[in-house]
MIDOSE-1310 file (N, C-alpha, C; in nm, 2 decimals, decimal comma, always signed):
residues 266
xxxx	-2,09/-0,62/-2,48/-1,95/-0,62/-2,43/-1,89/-0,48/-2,47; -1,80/-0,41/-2,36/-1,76/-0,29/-2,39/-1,66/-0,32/-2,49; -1,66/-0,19/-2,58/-1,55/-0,16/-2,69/-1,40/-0,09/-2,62; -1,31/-0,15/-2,63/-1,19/-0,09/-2,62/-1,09/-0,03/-2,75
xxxx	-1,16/-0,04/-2,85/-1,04/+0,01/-2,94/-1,01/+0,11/-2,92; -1,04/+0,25/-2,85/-0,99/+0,36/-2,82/-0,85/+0,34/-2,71; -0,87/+0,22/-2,67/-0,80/+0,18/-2,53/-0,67/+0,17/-2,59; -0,68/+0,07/-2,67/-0,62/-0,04/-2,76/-0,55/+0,06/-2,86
xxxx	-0,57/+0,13/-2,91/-0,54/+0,25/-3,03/-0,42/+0,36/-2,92; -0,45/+0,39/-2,81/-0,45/+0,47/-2,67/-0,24/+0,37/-2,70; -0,33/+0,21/-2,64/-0,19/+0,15/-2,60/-0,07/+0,14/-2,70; -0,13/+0,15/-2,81/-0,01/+0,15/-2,95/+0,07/+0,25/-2,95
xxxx	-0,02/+0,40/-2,93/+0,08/+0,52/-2,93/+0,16/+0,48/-2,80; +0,12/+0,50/-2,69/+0,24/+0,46/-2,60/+0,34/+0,36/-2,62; +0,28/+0,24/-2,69/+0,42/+0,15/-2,72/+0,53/+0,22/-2,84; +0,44/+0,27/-2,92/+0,49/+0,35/-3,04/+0,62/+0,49/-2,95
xxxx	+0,59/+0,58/-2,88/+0,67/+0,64/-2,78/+0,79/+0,56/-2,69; +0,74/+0,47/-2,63/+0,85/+0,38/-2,53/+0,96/+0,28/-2,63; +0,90/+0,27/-2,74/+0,99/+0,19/-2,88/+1,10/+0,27/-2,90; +1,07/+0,41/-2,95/+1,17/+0,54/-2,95/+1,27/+0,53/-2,90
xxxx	+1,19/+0,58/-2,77/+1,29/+0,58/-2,62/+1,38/+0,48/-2,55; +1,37/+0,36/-2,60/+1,39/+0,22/-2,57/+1,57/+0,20/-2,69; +1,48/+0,24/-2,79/+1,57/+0,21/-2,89/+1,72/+0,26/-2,94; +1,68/+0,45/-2,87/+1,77/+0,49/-2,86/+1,90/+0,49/-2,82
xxxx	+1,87/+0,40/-2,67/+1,97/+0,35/-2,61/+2,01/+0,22/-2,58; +1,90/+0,15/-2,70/+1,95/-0,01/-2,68/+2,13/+0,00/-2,76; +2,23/-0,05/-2,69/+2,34/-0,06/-2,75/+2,42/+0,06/-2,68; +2,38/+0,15/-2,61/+2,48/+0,24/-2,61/+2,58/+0,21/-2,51
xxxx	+2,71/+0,31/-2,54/+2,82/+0,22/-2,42/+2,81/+0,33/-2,32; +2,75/+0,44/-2,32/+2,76/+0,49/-2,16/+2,57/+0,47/-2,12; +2,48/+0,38/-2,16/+2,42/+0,33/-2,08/+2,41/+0,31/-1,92; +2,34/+0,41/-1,85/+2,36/+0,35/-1,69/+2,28/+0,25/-1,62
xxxx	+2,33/+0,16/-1,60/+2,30/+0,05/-1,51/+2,24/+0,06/-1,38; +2,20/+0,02/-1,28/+2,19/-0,01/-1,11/+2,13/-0,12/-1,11; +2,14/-0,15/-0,98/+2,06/-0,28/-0,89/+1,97/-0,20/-0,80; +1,84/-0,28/-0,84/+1,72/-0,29/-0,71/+1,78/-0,34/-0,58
xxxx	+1,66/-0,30/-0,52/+1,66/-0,40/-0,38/+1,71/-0,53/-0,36; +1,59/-0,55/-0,53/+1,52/-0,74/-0,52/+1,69/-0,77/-0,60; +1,79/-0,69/-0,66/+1,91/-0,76/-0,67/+1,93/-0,76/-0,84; +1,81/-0,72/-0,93/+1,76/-0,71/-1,06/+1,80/-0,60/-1,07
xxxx	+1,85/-0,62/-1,22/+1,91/-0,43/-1,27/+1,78/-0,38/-1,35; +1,83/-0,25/-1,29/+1,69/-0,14/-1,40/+1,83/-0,04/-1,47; +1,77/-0,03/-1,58/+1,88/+0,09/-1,69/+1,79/+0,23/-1,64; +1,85/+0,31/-1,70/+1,81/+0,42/-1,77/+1,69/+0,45/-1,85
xxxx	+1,66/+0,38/-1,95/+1,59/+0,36/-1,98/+1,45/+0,29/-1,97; +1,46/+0,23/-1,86/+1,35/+0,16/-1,85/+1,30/+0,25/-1,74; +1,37/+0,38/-1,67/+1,34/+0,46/-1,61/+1,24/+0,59/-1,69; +1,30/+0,59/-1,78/+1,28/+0,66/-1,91/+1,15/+0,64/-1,94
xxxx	+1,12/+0,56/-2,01/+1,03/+0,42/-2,08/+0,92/+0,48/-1,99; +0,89/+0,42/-1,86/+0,76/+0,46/-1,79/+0,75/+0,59/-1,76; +0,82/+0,67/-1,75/+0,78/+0,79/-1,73/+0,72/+0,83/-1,83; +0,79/+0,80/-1,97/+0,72/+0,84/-2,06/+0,57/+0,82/-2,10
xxxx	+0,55/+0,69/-2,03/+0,42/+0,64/-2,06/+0,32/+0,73/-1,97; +0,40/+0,73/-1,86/+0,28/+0,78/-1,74/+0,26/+0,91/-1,76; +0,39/+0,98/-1,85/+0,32/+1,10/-1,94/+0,20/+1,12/-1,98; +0,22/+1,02/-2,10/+0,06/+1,07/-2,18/-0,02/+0,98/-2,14
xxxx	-0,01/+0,89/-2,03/-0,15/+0,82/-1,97/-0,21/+0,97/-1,86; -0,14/+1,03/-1,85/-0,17/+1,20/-1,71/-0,27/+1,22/-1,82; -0,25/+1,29/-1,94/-0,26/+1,36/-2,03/-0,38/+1,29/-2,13; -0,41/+1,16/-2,16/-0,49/+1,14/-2,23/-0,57/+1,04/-2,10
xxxx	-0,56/+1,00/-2,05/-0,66/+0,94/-1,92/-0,60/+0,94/-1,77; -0,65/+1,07/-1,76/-0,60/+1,17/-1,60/-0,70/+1,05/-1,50; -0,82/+0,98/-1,54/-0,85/+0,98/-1,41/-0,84/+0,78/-1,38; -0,79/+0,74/-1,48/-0,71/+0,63/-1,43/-0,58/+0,56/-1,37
xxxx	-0,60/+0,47/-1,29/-0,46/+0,46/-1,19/-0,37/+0,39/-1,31; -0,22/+0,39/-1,26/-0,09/+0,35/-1,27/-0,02/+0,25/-1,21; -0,04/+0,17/-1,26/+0,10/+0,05/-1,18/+0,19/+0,03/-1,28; +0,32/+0,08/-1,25/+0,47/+0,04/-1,28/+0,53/+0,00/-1,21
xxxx	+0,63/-0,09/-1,27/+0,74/-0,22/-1,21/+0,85/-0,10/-1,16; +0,92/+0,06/-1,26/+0,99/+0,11/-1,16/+0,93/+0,23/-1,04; +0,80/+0,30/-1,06/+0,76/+0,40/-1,01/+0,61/+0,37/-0,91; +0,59/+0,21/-0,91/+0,48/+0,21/-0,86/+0,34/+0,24/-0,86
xxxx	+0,25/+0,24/-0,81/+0,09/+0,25/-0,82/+0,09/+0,40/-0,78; +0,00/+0,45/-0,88/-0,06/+0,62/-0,80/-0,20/+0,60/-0,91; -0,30/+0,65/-0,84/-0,39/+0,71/-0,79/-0,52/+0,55/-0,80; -0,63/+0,58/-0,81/-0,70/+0,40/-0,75/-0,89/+0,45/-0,87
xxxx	-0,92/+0,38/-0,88/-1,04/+0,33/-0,96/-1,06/+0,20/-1,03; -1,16/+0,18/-1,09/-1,17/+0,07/-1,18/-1,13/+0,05/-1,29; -1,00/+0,13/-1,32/-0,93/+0,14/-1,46/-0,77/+0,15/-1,37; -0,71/+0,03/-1,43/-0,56/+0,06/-1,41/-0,48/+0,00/-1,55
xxxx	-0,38/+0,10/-1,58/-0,33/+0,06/-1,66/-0,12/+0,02/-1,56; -0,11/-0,10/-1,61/+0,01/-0,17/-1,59/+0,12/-0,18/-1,67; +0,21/-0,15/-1,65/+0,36/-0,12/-1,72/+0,47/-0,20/-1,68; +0,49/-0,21/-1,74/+0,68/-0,31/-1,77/+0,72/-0,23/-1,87
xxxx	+0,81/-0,12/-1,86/+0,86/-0,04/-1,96/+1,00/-0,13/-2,05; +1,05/-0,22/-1,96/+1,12/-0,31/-2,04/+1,15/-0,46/-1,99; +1,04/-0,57/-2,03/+1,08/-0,68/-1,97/+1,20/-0,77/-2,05; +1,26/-0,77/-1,97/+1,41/-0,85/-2,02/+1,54/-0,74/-1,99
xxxx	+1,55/-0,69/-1,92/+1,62/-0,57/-1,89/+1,75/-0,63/-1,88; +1,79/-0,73/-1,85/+1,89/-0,84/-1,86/+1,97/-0,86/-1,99; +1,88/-0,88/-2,07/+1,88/-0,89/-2,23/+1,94/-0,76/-2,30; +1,86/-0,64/-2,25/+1,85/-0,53/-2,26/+1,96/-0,48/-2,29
xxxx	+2,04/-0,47/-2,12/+2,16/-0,40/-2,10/+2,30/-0,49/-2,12; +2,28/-0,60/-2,19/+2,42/-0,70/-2,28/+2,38/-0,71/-2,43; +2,28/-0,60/-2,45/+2,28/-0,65/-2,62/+2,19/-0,71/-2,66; +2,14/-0,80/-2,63/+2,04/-0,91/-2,64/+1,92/-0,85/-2,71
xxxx	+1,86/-0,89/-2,84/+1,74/-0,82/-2,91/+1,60/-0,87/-2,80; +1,58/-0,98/-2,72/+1,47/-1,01/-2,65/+1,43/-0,93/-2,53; +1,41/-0,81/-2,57/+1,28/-0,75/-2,47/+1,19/-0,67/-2,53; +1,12/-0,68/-2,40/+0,99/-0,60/-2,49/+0,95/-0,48/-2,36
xxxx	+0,81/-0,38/-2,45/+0,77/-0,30/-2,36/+0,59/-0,40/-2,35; +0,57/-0,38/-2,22/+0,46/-0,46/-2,19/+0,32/-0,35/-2,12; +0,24/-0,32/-2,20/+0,16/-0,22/-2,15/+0,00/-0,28/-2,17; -0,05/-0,29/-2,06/-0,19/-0,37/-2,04/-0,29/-0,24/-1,97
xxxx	-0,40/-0,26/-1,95/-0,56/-0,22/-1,91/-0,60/-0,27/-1,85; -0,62/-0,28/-1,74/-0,71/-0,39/-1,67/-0,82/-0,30/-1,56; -0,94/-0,40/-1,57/-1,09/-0,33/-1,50/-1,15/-0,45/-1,40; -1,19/-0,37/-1,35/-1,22/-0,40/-1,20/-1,34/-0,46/-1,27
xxxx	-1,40/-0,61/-1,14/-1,50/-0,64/-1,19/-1,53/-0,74/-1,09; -1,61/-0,86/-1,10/-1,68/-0,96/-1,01/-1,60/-1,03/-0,95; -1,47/-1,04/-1,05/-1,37/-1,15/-0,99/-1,24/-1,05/-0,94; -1,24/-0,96/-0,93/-1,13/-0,87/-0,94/-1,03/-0,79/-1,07
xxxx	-0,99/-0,72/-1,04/-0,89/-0,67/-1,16/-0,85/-0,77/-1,26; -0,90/-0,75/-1,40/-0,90/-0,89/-1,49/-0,79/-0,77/-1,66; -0,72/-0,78/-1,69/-0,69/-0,72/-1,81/-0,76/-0,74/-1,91; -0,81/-0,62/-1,99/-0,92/-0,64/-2,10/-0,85/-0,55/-2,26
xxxx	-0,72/-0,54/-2,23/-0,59/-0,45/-2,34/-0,45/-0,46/-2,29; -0,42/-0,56/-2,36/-0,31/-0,55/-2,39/-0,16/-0,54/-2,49; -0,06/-0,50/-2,50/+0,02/-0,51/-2,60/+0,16/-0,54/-2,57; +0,23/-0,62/-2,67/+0,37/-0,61/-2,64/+0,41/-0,60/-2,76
xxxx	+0,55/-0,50/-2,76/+0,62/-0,47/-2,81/+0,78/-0,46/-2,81; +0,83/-0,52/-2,92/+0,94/-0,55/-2,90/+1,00/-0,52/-3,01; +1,04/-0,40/-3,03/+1,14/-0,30/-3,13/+1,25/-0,38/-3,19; +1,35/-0,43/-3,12/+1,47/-0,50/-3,16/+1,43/-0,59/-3,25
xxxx	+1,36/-0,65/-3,21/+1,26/-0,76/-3,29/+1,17/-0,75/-3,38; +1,14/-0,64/-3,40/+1,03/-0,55/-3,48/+0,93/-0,64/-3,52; +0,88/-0,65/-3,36/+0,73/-0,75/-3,39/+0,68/-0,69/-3,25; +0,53/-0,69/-3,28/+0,47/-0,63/-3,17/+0,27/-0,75/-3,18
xxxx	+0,25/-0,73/-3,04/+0,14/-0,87/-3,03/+0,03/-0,77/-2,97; -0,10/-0,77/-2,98/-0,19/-0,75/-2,90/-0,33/-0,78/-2,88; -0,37/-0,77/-2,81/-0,51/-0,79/-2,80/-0,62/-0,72/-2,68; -0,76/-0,76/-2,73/-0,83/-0,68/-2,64/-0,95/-0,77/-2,62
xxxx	-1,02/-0,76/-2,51/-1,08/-0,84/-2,45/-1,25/-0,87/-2,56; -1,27/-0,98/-2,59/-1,34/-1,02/-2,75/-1,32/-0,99/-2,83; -1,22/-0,95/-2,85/-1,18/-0,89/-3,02/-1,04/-0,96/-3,03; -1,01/-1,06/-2,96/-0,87/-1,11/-3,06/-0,77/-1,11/-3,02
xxxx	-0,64/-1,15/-3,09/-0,57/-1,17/-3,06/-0,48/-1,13/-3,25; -0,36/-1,02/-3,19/-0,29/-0,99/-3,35/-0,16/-0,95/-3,35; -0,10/-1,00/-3,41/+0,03/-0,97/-3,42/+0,05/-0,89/-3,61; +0,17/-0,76/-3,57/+0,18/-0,72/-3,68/+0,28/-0,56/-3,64
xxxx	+0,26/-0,47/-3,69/+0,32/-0,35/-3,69/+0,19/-0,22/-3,69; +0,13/-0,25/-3,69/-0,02/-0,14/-3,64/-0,13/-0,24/-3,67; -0,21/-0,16/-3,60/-0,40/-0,20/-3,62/-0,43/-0,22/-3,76; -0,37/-0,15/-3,84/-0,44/-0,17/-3,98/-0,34/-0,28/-4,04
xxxx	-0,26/-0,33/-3,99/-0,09/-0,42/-4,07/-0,11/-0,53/-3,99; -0,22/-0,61/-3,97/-0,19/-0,71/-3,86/-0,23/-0,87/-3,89; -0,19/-0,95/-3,87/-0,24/-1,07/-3,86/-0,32/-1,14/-3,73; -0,46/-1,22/-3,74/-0,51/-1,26/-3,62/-0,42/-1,40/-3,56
xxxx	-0,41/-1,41/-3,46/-0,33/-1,54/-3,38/-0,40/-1,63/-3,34; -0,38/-1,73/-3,36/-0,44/-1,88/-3,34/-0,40/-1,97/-3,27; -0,39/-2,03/-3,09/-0,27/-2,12/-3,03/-0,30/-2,25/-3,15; -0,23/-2,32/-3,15/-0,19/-2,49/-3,17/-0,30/-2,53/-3,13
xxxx	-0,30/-2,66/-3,23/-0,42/-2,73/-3,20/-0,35/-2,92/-3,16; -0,20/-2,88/-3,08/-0,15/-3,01/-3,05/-0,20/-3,02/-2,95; -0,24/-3,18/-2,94/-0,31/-3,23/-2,79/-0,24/-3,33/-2,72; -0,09/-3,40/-2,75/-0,08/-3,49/-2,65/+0,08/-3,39/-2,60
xxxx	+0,12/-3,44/-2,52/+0,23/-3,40/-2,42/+0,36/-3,40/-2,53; +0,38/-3,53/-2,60/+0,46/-3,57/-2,63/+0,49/-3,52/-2,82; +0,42/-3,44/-2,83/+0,46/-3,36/-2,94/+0,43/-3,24/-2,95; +0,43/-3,20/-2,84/+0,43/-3,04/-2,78/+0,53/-2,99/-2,75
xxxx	+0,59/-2,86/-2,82/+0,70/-2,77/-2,78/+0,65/-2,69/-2,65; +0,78/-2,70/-2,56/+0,75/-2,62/-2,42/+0,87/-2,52/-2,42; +0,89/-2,42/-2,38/+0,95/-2,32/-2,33/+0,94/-2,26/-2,16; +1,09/-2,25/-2,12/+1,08/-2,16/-1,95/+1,21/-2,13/-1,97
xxxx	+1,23/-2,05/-1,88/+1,35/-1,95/-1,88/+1,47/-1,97/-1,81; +1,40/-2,07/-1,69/+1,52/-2,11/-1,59/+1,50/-2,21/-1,53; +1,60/-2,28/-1,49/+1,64/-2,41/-1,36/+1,60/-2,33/-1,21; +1,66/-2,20/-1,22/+1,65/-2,19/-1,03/+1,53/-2,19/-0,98
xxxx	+1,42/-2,08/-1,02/+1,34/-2,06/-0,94/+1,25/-2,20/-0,90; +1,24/-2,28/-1,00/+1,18/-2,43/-1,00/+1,25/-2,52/-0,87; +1,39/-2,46/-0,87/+1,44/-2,59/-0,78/+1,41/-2,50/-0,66; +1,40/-2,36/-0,59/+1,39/-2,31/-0,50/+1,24/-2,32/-0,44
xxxx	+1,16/-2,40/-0,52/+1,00/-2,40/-0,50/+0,98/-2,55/-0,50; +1,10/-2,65/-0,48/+1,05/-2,79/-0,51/+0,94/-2,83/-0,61; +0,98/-2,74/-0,74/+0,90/-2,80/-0,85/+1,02/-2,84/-0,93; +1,13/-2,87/-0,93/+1,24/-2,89/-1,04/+1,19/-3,03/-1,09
xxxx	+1,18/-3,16/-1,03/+1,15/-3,24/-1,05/+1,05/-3,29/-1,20; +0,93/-3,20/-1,14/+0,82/-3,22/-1,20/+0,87/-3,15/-1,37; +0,92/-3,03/-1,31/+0,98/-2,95/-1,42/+1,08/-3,06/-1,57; +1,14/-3,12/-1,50/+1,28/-3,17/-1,56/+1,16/-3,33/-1,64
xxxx	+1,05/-3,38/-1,52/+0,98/-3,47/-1,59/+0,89/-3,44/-1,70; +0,86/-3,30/-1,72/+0,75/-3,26/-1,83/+0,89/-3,23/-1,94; +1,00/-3,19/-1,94/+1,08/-3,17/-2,01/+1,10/-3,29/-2,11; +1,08/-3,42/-2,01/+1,17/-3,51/-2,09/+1,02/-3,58/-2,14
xxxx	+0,91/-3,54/-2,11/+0,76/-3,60/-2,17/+0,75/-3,55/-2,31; +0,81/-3,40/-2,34/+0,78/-3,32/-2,43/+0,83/-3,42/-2,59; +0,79/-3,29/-2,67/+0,89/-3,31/-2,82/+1,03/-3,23/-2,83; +0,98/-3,15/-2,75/+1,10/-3,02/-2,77/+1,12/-2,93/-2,61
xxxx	+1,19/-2,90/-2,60/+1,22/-2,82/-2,51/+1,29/-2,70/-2,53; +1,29/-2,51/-2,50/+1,36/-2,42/-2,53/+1,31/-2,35/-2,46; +1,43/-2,28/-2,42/+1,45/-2,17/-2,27/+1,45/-2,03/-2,36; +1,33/-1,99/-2,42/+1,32/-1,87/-2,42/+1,33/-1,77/-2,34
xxxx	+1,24/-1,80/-2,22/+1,23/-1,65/-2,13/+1,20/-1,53/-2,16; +1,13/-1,51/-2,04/+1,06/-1,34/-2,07/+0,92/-1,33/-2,13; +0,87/-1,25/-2,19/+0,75/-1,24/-2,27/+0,77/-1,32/-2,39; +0,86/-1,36/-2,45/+0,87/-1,46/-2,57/+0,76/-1,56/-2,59
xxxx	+0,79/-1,62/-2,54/+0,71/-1,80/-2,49/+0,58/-1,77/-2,48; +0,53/-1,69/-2,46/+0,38/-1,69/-2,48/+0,33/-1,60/-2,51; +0,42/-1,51/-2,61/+0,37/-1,46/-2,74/+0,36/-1,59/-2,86; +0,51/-1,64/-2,81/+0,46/-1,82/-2,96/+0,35/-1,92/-2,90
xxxx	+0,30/-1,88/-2,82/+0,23/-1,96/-2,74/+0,11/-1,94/-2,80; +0,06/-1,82/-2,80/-0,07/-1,75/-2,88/-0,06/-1,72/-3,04; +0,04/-1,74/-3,09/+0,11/-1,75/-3,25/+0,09/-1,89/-3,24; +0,14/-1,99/-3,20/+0,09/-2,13/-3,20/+0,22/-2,16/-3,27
xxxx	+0,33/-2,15/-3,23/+0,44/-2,20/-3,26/+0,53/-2,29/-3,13; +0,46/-2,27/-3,04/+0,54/-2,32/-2,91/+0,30/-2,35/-2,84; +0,39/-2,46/-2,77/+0,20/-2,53/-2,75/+0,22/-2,49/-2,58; +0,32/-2,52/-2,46/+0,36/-2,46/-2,33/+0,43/-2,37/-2,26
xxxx	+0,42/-2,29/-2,17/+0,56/-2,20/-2,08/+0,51/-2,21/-1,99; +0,54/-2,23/-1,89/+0,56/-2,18/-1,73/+0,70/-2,12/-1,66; +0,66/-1,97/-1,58/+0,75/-1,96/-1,52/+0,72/-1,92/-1,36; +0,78/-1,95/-1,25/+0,80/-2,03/-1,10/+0,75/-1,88/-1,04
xxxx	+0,79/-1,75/-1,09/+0,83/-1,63/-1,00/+0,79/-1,51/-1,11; +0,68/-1,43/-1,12/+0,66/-1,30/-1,18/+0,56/-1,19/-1,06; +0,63/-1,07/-1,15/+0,51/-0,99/-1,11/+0,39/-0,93/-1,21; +0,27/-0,88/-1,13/+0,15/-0,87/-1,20/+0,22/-0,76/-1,36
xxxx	+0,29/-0,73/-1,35/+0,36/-0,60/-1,51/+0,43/-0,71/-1,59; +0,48/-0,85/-1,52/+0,51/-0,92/-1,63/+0,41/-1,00/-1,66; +0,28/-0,98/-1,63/+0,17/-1,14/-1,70/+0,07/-1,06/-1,78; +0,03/-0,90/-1,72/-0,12/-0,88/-1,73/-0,12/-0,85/-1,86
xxxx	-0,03/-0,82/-1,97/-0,02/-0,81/-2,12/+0,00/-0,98/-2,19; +0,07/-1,01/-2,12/+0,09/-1,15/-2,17/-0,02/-1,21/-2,19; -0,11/-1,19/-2,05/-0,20/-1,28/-2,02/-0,36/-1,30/-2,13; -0,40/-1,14/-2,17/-0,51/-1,17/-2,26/-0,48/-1,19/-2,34
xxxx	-0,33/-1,16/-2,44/-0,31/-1,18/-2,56/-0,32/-1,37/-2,56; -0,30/-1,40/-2,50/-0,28/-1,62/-2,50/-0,43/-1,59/-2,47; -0,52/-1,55/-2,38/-0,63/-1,59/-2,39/-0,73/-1,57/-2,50; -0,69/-1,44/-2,57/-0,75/-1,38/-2,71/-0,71/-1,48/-2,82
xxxx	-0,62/-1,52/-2,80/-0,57/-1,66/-2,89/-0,66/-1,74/-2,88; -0,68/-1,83/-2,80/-0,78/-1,93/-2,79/-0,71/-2,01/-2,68; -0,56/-1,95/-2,62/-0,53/-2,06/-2,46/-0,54/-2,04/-2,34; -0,51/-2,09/-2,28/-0,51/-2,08/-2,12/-0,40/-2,01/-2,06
xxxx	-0,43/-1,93/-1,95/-0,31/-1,84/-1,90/-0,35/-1,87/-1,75; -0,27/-1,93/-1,67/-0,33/-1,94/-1,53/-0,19/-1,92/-1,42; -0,20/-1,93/-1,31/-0,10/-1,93/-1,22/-0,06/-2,11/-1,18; +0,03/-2,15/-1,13/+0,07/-2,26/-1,11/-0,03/-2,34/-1,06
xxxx	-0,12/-2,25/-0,97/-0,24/-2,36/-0,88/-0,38/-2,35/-0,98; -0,37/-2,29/-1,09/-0,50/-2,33/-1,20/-0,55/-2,17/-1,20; -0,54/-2,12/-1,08/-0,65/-1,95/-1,11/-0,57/-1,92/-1,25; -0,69/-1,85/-1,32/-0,75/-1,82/-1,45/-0,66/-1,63/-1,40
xxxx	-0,58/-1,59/-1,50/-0,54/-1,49/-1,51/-0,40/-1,44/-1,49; -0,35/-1,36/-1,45/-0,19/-1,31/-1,44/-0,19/-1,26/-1,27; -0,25/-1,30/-1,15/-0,25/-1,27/-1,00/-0,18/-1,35/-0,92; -0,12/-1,46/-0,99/-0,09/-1,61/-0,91/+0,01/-1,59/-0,88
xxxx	+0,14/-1,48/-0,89/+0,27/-1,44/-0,87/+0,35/-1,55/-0,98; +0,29/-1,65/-1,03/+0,37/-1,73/-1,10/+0,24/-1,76/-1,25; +0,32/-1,80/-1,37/+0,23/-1,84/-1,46/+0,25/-1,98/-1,52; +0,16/-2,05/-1,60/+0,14/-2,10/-1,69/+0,07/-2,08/-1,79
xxxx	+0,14/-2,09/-1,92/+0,02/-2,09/-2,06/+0,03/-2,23/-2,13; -0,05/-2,19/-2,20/-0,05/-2,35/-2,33/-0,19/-2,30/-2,38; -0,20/-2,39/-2,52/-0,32/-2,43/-2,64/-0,46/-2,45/-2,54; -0,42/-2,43/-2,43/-0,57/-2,48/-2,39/-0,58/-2,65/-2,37
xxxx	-0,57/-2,70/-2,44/-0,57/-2,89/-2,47/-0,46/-2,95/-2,40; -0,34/-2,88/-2,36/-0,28/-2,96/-2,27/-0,24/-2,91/-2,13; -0,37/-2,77/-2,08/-0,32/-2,69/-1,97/-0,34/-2,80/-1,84; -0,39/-2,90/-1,87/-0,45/-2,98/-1,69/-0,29/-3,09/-1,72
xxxx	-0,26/-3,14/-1,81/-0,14/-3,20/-1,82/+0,00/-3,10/-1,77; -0,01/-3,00/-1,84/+0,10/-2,89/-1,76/+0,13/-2,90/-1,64; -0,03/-2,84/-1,59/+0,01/-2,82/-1,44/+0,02/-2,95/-1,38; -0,03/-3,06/-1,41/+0,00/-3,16/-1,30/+0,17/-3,18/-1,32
xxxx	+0,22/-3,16/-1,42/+0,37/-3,19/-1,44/+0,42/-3,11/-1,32; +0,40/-2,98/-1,32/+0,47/-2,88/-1,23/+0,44/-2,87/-1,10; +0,30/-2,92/-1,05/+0,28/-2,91/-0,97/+0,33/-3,09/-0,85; +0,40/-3,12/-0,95/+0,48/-3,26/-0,88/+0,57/-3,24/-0,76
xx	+0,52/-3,28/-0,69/+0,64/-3,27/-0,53/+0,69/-3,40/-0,51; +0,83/-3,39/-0,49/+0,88/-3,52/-0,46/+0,96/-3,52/-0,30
């Protein structure tokens, strides 16, 4: 199996850089705002954030491609590294300590583009998660300061903590139903949102998340660190990975019970 810790070592300084840059202007009051297209605000900084990344990705791996959520895909091989310079931008620009910077690796292969490095980082919170593909899953403040993650080893529905972020996208997909019925199957229920929920998910403090509507910069870091854990990361219809436009995680042990909840049509 190929070694990534250079990769992985590679993604810390970048998160270590975009933390900086992030931080500087979390709180500030001339902060500038806009709306996208899609109607979602991007700051300043999250303008900032990737550029800075795509800096020293030019600079320390010129001949791998770029996908970012603000600047898009440039250049193409079997190495693409993916960016969310700040997921929770929402959070972000009212104060809110929940976001993170989300910076993953992903290699081309039999099944397609699969992430084999990822990290998230979340400054406000001064907790950062990562992992790399057979080597684990760790949460801590560097490679040498870390603890390994372990999901939950709860197996029935009904004493499983779940987490999701929202009511709309579920009712705009005719999954609210199923949604609102796994809610009330549960132990607990909490609307984290964002990369949260399945960072506790791979920490094994929370056993499920699903959310209705992402893009591939919001899963492909998420996605190995729950799998380096020991759970399941799939899209609503079961494919194994962060491609499905939409996700689910969990412990592994209650991923076929998840999805049937959500995938309920009435």
């Amino acid at each position: 199996m190929p070694d990534y810790h250079d990769d992985l070592r590679l993604a810390h300084v970048l998160a270590d850089a975009a933390d900086a840059a992030t931080m500087d202007r979390f709180k500030a009051l001339d902060l500038k705002v806009e709306t996208k297209p899609d109607m979602t605000p991007v700051s300043e900084a999250d303008k900032a954030a990737e550029e800075l990344i795509r800096g020293h990705l030019h600079r320390a791996r010129p001949r791998d491609a770029i996908l970012g959520e603000e600047f898009g895909v440039e250049g193409s091989g079997p190495r693409r590294w993916v960016i969310d310079p700040i997921d929770g931008t929402k959070n972000y620009v009212r104060g809110v300590p929940v976001w993170a910077t989300l910076i993953s690796l992903m290699e081309a292969g039999d099944e397609g583009f699969r992430p084999v490095v990822g990290v998230v980082s979340a400054p406000a919170l001064n907790r950062r998660w990562w992992a790399a593909k057979g080597a684990g899953a760790y949460t801590g403040r560097s490679l040498t300061s870390a603890t390994r993650m372990q999901v939950s080893k709860v197996g029935r529905i009904a004493d499983a903590s779940f987490a999701f972020s929202s009511l709309s996208g579920w009712e705009e997909q005719g999954r609210l139903d199923g949604l609102l019925d796994l809610t009330r199957a549960c132990w607990r229920t909490r609307g984290y949102g964002d990369f949260w929920p399945y960072m506790m998910v791979a920490e094994g403090s929370v056993d499920l998340c699903a959310e209705p509507e992402l893009s591939l910069w919001d899963m492909a870091a998420p996605a190995i660190v729950v799998q380096e854990a020991g759970g399941r990361y799939t899209s609503l219809d079961g494919e194994d990975g962060p491609d499905g436009g939409n996700a689910a995680a969990s412990n592994g042990l209650l991923h076929d019970e998840l999805l049937g909840y959500l995938n309920q049509r009435y």
